[in-house]
PDBQT receptor file of N, H, CA, C and O in Angstrom, charges set to zero:
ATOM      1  N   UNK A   1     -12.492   5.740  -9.357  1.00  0.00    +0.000 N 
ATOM      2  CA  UNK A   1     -11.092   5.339  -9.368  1.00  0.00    +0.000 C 
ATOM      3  C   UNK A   1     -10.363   6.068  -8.235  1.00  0.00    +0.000 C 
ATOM      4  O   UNK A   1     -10.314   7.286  -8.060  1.00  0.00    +0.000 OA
ATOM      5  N   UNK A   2      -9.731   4.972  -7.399  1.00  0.00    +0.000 N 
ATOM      6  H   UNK A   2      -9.771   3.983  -7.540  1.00  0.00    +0.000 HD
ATOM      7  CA  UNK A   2      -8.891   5.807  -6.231  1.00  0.00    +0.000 C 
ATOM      8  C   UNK A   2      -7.935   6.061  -6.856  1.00  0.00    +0.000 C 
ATOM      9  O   UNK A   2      -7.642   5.433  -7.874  1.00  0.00    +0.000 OA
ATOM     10  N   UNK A   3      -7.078   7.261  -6.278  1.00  0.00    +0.000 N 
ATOM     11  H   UNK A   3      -7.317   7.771  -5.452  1.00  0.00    +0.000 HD
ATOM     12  CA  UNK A   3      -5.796   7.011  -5.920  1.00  0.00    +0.000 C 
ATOM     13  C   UNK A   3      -5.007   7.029  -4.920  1.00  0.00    +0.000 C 
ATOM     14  O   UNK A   3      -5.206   7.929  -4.103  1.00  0.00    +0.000 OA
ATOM     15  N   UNK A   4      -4.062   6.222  -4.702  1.00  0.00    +0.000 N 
ATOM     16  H   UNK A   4      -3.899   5.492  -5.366  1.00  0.00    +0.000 HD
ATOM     17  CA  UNK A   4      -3.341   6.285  -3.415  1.00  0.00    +0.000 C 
ATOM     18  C   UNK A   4      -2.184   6.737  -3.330  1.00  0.00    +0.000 C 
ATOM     19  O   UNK A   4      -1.621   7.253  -4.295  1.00  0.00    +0.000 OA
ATOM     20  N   UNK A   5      -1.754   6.640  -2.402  1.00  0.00    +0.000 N 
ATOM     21  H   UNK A   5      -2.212   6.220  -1.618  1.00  0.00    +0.000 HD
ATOM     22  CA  UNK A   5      -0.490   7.024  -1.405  1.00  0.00    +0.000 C 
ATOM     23  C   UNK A   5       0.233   6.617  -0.931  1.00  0.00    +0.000 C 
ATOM     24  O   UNK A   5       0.901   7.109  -0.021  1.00  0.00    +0.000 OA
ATOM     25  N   UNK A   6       0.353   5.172  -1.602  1.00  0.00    +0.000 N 
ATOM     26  H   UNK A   6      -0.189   4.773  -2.342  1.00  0.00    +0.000 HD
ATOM     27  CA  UNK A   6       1.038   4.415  -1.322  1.00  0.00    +0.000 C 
ATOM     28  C   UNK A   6       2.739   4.659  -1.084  1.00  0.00    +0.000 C 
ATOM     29  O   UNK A   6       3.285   4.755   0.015  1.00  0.00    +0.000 OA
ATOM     30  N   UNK A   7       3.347   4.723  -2.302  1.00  0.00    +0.000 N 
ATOM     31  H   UNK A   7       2.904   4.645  -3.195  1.00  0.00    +0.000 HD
ATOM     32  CA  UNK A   7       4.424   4.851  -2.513  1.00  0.00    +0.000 C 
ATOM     33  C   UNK A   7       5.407   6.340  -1.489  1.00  0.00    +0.000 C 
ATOM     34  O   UNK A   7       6.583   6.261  -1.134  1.00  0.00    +0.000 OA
ATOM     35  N   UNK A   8       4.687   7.262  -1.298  1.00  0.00    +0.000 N 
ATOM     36  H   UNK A   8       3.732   7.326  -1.586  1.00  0.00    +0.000 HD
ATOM     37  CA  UNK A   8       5.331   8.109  -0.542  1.00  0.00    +0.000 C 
ATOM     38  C   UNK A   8       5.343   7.743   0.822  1.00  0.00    +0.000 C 
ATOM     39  O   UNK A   8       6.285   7.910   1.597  1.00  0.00    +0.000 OA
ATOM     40  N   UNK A   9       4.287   7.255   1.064  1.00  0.00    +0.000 N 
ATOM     41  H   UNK A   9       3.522   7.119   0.435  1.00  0.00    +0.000 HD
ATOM     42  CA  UNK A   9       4.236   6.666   2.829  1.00  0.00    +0.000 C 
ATOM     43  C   UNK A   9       5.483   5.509   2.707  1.00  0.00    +0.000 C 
ATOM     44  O   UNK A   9       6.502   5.524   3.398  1.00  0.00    +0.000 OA
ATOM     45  N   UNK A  10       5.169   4.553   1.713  1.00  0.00    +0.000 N 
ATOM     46  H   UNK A  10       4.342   4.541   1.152  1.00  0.00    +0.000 HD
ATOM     47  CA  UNK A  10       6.246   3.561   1.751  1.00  0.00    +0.000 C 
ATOM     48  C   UNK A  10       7.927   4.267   2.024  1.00  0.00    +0.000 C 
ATOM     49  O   UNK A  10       8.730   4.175   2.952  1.00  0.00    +0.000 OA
ATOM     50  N   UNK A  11       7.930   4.874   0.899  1.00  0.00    +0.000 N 
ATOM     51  H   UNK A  11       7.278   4.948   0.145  1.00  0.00    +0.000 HD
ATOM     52  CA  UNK A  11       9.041   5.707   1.372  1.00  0.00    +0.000 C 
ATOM     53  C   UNK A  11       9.855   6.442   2.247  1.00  0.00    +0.000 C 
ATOM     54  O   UNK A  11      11.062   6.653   2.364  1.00  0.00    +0.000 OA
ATOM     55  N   UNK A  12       8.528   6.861   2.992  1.00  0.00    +0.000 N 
ATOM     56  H   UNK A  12       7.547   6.689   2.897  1.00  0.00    +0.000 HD
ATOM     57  CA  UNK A  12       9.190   7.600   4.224  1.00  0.00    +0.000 C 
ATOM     58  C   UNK A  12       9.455   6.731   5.316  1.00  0.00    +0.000 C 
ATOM     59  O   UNK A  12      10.281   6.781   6.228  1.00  0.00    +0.000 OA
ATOM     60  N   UNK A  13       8.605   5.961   5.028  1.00  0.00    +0.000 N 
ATOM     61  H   UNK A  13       7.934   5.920   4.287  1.00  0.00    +0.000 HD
ATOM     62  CA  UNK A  13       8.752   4.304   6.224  1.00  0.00    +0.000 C 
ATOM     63  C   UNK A  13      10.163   3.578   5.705  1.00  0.00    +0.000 C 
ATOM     64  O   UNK A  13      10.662   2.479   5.949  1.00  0.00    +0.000 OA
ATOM     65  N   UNK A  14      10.561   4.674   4.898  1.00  0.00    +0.000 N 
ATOM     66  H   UNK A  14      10.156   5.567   4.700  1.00  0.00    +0.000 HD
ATOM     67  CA  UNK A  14      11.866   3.419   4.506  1.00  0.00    +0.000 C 
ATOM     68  C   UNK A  14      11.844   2.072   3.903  1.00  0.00    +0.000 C 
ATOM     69  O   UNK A  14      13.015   1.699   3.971  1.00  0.00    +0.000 OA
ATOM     70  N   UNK A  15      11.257   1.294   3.440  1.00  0.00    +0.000 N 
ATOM     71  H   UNK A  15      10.306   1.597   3.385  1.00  0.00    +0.000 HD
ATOM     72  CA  UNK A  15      10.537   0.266   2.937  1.00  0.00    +0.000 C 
ATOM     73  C   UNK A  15      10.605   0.191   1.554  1.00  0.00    +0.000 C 
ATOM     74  O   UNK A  15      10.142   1.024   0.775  1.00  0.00    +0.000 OA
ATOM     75  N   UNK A  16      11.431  -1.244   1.158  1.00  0.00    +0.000 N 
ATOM     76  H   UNK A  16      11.806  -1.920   1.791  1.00  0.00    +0.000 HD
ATOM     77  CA  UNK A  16      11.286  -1.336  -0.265  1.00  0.00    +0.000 C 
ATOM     78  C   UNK A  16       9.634  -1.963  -0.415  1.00  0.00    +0.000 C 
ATOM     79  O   UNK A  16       8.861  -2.307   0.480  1.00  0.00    +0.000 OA
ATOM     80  N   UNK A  17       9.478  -1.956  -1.683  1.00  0.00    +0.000 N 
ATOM     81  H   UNK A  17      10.105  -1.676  -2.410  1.00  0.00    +0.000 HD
ATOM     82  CA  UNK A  17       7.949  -2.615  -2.279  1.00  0.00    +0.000 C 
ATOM     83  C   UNK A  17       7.945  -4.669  -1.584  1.00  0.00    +0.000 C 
ATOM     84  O   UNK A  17       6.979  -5.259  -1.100  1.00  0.00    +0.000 OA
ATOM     85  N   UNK A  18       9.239  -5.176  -1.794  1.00  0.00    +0.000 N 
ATOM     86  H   UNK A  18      10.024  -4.697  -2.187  1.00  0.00    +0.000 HD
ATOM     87  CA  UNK A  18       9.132  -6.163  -1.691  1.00  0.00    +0.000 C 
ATOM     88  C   UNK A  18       9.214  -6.370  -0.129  1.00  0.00    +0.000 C 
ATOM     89  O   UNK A  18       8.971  -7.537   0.178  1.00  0.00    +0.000 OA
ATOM     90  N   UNK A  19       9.476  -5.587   0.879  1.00  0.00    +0.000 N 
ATOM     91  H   UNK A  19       9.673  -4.639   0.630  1.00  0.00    +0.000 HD
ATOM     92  CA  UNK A  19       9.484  -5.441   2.416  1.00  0.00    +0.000 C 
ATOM     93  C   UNK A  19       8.478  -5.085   2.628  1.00  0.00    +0.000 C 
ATOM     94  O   UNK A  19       7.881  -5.814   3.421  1.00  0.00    +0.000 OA
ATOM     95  N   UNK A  20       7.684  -3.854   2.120  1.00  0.00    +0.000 N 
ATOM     96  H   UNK A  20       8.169  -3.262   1.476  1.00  0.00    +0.000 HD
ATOM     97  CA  UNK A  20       6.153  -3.494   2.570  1.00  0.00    +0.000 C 
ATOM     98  C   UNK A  20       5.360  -4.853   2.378  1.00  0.00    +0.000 C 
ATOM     99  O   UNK A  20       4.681  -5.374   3.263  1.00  0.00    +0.000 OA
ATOM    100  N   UNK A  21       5.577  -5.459   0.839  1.00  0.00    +0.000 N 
ATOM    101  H   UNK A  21       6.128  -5.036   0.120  1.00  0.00    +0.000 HD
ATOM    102  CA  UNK A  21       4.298  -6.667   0.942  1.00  0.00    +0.000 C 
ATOM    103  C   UNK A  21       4.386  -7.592   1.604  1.00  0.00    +0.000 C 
ATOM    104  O   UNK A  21       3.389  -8.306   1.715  1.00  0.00    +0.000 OA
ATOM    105  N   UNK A  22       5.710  -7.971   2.360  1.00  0.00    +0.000 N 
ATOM    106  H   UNK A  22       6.519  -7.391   2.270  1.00  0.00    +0.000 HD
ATOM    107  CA  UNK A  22       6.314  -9.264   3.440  1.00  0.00    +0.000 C 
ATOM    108  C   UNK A  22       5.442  -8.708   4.717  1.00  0.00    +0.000 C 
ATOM    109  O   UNK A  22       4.579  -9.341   5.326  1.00  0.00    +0.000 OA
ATOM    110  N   UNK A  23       5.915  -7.276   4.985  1.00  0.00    +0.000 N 
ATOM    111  H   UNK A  23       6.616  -6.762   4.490  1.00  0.00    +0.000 HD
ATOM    112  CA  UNK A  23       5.585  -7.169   6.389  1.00  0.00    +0.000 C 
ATOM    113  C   UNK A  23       3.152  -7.052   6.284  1.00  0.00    +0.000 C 
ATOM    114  O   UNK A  23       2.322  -7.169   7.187  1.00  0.00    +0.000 OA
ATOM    115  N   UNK A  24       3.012  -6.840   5.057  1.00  0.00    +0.000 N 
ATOM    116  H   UNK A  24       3.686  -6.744   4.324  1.00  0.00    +0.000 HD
ATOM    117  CA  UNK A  24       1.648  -6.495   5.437  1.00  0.00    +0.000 C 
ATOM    118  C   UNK A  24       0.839  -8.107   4.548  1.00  0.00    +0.000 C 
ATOM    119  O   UNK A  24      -0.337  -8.377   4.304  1.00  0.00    +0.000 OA
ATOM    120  N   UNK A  25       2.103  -8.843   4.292  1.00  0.00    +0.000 N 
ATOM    121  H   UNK A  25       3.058  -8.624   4.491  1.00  0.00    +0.000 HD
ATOM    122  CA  UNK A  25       1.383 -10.000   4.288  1.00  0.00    +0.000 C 
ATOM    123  C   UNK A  25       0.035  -9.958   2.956  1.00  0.00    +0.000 C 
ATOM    124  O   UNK A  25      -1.123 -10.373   2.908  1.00  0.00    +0.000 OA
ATOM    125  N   UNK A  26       0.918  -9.247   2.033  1.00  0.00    +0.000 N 
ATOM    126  H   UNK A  26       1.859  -8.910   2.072  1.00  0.00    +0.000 HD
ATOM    127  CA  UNK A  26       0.647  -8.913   0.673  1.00  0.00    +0.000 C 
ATOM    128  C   UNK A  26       1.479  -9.278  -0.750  1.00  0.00    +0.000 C 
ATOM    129  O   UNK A  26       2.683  -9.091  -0.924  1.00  0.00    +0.000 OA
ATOM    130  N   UNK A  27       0.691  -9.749  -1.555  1.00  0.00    +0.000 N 
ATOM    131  H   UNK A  27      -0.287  -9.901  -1.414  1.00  0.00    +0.000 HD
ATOM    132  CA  UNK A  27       2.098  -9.561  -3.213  1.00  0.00    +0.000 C 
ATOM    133  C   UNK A  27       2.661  -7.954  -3.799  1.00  0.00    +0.000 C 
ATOM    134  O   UNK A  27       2.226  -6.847  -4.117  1.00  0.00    +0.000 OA
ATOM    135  N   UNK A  28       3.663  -8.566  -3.703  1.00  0.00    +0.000 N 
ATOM    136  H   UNK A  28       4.016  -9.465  -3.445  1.00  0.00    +0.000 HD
ATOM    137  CA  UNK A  28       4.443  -7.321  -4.316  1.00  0.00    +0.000 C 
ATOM    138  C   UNK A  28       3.454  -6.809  -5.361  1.00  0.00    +0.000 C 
ATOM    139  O   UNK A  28       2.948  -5.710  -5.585  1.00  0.00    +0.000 OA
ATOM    140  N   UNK A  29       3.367  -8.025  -5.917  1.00  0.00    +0.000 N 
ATOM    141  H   UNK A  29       3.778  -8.919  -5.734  1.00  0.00    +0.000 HD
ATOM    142  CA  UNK A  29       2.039  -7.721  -7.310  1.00  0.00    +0.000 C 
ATOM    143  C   UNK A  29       0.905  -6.239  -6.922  1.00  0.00    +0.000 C 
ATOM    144  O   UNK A  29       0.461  -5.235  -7.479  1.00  0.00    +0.000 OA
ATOM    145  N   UNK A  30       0.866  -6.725  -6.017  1.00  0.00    +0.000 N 
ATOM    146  H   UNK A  30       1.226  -7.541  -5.565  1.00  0.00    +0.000 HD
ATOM    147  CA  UNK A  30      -0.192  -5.193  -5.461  1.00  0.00    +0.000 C 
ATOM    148  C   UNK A  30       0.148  -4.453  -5.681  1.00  0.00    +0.000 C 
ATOM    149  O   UNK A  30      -0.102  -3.698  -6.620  1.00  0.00    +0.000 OA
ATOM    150  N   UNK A  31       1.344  -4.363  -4.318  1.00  0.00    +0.000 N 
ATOM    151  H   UNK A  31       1.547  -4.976  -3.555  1.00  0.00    +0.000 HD
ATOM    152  CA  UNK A  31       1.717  -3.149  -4.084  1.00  0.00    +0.000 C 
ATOM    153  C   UNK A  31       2.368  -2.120  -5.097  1.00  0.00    +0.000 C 
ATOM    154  O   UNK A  31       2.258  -0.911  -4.894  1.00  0.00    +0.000 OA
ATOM    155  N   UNK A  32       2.950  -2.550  -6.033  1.00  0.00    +0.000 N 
ATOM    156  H   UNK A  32       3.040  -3.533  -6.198  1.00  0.00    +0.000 HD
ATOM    157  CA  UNK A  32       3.382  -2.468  -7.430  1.00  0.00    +0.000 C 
ATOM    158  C   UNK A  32       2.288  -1.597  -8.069  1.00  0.00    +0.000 C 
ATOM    159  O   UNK A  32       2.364  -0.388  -8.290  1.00  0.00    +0.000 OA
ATOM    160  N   UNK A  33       0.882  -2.720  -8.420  1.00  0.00    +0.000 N 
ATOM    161  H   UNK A  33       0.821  -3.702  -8.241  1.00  0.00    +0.000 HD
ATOM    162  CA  UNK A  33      -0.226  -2.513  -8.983  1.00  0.00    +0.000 C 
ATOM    163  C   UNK A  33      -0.839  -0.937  -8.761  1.00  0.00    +0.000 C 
ATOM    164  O   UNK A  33      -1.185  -0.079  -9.573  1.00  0.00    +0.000 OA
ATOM    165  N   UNK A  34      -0.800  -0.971  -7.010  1.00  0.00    +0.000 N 
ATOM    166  H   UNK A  34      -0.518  -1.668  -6.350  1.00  0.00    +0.000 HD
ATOM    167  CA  UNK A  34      -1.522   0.611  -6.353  1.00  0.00    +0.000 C 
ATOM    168  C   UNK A  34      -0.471   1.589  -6.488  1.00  0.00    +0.000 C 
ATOM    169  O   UNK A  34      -0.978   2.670  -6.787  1.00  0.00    +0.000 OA
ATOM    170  N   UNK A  35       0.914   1.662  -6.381  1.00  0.00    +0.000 N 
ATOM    171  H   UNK A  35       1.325   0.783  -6.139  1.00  0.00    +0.000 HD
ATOM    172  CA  UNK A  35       1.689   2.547  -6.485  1.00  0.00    +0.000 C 
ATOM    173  C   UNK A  35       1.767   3.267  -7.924  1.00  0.00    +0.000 C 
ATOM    174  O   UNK A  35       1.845   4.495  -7.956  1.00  0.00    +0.000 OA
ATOM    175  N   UNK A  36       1.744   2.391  -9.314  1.00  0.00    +0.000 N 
ATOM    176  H   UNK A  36       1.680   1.393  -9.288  1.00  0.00    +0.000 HD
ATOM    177  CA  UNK A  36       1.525   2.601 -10.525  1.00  0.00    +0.000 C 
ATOM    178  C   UNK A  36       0.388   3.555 -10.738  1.00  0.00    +0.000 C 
ATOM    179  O   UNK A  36       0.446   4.745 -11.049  1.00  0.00    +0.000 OA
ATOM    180  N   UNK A  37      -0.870   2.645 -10.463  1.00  0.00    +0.000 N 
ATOM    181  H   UNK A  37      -0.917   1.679 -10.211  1.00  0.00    +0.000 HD
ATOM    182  CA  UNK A  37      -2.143   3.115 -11.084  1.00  0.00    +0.000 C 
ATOM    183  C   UNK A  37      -2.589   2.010 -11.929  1.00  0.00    +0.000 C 
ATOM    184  O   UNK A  37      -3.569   2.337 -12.599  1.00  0.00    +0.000 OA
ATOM    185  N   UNK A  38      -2.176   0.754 -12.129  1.00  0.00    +0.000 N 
ATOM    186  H   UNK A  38      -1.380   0.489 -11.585  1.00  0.00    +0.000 HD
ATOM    187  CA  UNK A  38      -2.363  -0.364 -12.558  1.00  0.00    +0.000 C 
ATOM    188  C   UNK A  38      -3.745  -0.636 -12.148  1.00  0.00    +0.000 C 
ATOM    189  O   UNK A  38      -4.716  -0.864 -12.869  1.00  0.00    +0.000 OA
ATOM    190  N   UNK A  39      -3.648  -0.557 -10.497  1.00  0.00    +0.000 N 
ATOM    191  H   UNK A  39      -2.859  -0.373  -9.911  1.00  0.00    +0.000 HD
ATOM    192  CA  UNK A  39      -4.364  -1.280  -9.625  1.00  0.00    +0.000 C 
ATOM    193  C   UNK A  39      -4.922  -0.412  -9.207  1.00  0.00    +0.000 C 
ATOM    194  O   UNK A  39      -4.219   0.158  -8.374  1.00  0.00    +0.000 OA
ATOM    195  N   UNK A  40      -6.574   0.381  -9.420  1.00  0.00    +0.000 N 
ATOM    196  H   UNK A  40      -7.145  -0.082 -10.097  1.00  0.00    +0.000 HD
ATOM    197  CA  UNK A  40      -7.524   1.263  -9.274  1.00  0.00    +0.000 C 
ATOM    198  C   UNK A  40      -8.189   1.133  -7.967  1.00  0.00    +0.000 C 
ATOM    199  O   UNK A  40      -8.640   2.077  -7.317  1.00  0.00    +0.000 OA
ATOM    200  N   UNK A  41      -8.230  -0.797  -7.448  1.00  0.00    +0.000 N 
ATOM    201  H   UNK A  41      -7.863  -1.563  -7.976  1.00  0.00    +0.000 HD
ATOM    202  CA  UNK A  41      -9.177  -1.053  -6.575  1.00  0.00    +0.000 C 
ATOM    203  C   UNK A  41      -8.337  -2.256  -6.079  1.00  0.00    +0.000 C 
ATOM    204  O   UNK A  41      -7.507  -2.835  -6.780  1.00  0.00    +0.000 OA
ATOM    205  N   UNK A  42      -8.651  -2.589  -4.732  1.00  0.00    +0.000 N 
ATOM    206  H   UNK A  42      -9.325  -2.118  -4.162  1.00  0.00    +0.000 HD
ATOM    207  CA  UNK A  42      -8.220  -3.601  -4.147  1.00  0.00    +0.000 C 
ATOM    208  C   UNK A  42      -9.120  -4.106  -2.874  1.00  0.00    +0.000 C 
ATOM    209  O   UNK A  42     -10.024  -3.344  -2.532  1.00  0.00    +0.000 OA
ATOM    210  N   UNK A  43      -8.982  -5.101  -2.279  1.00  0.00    +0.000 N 
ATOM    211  H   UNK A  43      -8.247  -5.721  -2.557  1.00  0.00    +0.000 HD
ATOM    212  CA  UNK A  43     -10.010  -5.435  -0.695  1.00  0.00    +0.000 C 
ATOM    213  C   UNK A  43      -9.627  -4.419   0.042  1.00  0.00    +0.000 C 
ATOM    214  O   UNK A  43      -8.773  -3.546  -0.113  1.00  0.00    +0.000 OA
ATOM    215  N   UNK A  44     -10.742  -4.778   1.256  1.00  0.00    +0.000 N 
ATOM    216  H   UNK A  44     -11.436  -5.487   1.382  1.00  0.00    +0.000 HD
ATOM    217  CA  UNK A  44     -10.550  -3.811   2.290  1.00  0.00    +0.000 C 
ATOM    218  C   UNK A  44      -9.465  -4.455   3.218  1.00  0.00    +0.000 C 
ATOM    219  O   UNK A  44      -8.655  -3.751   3.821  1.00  0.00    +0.000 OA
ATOM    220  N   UNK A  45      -9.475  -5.363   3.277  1.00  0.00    +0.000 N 
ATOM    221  H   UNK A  45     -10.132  -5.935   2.787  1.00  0.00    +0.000 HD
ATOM    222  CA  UNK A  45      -8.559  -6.453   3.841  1.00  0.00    +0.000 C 
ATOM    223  C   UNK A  45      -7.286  -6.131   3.218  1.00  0.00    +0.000 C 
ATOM    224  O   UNK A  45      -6.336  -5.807   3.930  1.00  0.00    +0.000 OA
ATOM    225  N   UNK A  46      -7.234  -6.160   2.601  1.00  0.00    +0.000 N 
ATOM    226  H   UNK A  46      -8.006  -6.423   2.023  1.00  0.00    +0.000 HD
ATOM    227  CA  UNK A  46      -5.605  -5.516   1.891  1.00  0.00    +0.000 C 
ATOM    228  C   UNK A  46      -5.050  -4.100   2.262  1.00  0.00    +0.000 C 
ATOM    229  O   UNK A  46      -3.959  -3.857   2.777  1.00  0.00    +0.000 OA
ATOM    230  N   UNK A  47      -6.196  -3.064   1.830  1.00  0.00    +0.000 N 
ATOM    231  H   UNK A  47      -7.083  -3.261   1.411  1.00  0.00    +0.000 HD
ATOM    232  CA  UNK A  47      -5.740  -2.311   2.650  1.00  0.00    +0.000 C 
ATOM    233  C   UNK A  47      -5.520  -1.759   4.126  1.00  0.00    +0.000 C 
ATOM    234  O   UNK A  47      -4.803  -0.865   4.575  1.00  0.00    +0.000 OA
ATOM    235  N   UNK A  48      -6.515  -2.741   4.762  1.00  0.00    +0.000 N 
ATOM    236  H   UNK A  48      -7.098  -3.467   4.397  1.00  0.00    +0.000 HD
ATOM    237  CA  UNK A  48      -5.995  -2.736   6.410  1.00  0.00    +0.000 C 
ATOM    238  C   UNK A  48      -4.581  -2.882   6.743  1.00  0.00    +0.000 C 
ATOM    239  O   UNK A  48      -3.767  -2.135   7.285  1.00  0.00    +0.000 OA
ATOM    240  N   UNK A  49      -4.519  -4.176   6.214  1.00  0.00    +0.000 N 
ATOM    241  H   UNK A  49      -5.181  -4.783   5.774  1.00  0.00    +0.000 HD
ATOM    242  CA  UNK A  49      -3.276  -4.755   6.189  1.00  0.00    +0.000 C 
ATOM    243  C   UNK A  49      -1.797  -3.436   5.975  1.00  0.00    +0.000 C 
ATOM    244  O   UNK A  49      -0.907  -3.012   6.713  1.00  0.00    +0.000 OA
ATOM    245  N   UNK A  50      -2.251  -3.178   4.484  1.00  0.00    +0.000 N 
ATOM    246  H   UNK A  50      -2.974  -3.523   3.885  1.00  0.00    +0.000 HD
ATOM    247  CA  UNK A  50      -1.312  -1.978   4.001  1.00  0.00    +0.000 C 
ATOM    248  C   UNK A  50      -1.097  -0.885   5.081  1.00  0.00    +0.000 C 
ATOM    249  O   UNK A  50      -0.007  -0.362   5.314  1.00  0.00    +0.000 OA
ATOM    250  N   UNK A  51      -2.592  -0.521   5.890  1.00  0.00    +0.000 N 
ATOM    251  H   UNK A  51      -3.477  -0.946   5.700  1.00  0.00    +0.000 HD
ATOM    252  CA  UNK A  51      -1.957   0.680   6.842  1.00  0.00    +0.000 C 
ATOM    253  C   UNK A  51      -1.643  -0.103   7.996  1.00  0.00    +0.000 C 
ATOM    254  O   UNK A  51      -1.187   0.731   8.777  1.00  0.00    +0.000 OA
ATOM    255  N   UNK A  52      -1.622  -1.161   8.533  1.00  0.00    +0.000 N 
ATOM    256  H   UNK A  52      -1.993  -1.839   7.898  1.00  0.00    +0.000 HD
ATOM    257  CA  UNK A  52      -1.231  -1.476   9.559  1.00  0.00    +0.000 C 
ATOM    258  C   UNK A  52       0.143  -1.868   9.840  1.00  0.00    +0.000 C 
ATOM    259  O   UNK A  52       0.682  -2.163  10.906  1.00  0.00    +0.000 OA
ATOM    260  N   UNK A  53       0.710  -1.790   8.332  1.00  0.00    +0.000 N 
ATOM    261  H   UNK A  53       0.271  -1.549   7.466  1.00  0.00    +0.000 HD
ATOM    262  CA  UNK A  53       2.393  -2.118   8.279  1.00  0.00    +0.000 C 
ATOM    263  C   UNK A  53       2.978  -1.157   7.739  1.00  0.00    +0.000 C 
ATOM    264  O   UNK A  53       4.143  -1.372   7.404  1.00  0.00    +0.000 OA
ATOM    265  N   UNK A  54       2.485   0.012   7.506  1.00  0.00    +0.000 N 
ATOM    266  H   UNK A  54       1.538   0.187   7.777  1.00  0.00    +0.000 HD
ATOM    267  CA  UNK A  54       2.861   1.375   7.812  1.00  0.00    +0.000 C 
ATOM    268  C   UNK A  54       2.369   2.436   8.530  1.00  0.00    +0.000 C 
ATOM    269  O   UNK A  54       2.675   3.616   8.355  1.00  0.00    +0.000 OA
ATOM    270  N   UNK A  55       1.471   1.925   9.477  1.00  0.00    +0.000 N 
ATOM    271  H   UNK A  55       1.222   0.967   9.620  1.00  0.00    +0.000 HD
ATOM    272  CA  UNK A  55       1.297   2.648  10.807  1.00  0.00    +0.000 C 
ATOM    273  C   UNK A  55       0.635   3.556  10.636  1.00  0.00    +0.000 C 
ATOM    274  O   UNK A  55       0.723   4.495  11.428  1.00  0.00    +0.000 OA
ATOM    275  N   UNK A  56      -0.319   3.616   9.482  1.00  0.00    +0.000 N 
ATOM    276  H   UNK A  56      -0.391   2.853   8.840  1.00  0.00    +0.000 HD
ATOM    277  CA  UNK A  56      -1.116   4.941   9.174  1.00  0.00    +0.000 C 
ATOM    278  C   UNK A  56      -2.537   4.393   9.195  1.00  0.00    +0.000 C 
ATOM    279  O   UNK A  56      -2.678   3.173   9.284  1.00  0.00    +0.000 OA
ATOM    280  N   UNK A  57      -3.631   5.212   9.120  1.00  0.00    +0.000 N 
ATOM    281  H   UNK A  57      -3.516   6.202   9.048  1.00  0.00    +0.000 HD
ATOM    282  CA  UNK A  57      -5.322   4.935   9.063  1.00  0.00    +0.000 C 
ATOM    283  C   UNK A  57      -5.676   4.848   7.357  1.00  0.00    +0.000 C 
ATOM    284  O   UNK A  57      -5.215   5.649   6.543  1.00  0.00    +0.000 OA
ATOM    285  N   UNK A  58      -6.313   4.051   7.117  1.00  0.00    +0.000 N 
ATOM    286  H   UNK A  58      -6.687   3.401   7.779  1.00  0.00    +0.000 HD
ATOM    287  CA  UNK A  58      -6.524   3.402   5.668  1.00  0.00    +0.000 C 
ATOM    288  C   UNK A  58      -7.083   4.844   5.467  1.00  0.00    +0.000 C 
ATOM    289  O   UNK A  58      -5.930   5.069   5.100  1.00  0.00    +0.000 OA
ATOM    290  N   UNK A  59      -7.624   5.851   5.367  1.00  0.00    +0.000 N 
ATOM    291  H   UNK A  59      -8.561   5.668   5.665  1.00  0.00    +0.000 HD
ATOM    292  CA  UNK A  59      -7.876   6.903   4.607  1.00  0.00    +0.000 C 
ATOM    293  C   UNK A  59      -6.561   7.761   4.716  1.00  0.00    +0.000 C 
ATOM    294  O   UNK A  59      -6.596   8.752   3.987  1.00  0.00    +0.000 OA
ATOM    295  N   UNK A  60      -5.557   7.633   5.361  1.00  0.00    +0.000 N 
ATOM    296  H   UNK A  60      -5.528   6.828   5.953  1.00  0.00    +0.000 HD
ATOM    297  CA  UNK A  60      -4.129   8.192   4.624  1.00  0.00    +0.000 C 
ATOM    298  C   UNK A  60      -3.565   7.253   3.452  1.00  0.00    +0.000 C 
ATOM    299  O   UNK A  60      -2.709   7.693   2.685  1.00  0.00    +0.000 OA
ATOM    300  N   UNK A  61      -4.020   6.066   3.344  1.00  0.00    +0.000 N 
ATOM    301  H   UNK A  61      -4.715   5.709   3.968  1.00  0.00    +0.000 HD
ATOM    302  CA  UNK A  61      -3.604   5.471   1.500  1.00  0.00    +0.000 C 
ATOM    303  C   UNK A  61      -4.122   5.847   0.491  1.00  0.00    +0.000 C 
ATOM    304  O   UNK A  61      -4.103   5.235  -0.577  1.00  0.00    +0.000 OA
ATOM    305  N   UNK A  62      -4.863   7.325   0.788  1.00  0.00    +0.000 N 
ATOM    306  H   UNK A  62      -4.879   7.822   1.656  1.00  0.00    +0.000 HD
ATOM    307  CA  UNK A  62      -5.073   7.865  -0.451  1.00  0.00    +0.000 C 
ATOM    308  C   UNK A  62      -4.968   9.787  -0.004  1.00  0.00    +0.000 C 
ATOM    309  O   UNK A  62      -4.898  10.547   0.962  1.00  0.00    +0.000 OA
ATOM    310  N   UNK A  63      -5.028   9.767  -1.617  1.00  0.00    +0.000 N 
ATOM    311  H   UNK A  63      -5.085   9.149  -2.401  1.00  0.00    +0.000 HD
ATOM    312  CA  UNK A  63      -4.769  11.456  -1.687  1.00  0.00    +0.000 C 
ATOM    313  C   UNK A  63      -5.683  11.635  -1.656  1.00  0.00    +0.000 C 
ATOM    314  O   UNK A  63      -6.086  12.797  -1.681  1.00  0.00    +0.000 OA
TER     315      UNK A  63
């Protein structure tokens, strides 16, 4: 079980949940999902996506 990092990176990027999933071309549903702990696992494709619309390397979306 990962966990991520989502939500603080989002944050500092300034970015509501429903702006992060527009700009990385994701459902809120996710992003929601990984910030919670709902959502344990997701594609790799998703999370590319996720660091590429907050400007970080997919092993900073997790702790």
């Amino acid at each position: 079980m990962q966990q991520f990092n989502l939500k603080q990176l989002r944050e500092k990027k300034g970015f509501t949940q429903s702006e992060l999933a527009d700009k990385a071309n994701v459902s809120r549903s996710l992003v929601v999902g990984l910030e919670t702990g709902s959502y344990s696992e997701t594609s790799t494709a998703s999370l590319k996506k996720l660091a590429k619309a907050l400007d970080v390397k997919i092993k900073d979306l997790f702790f």
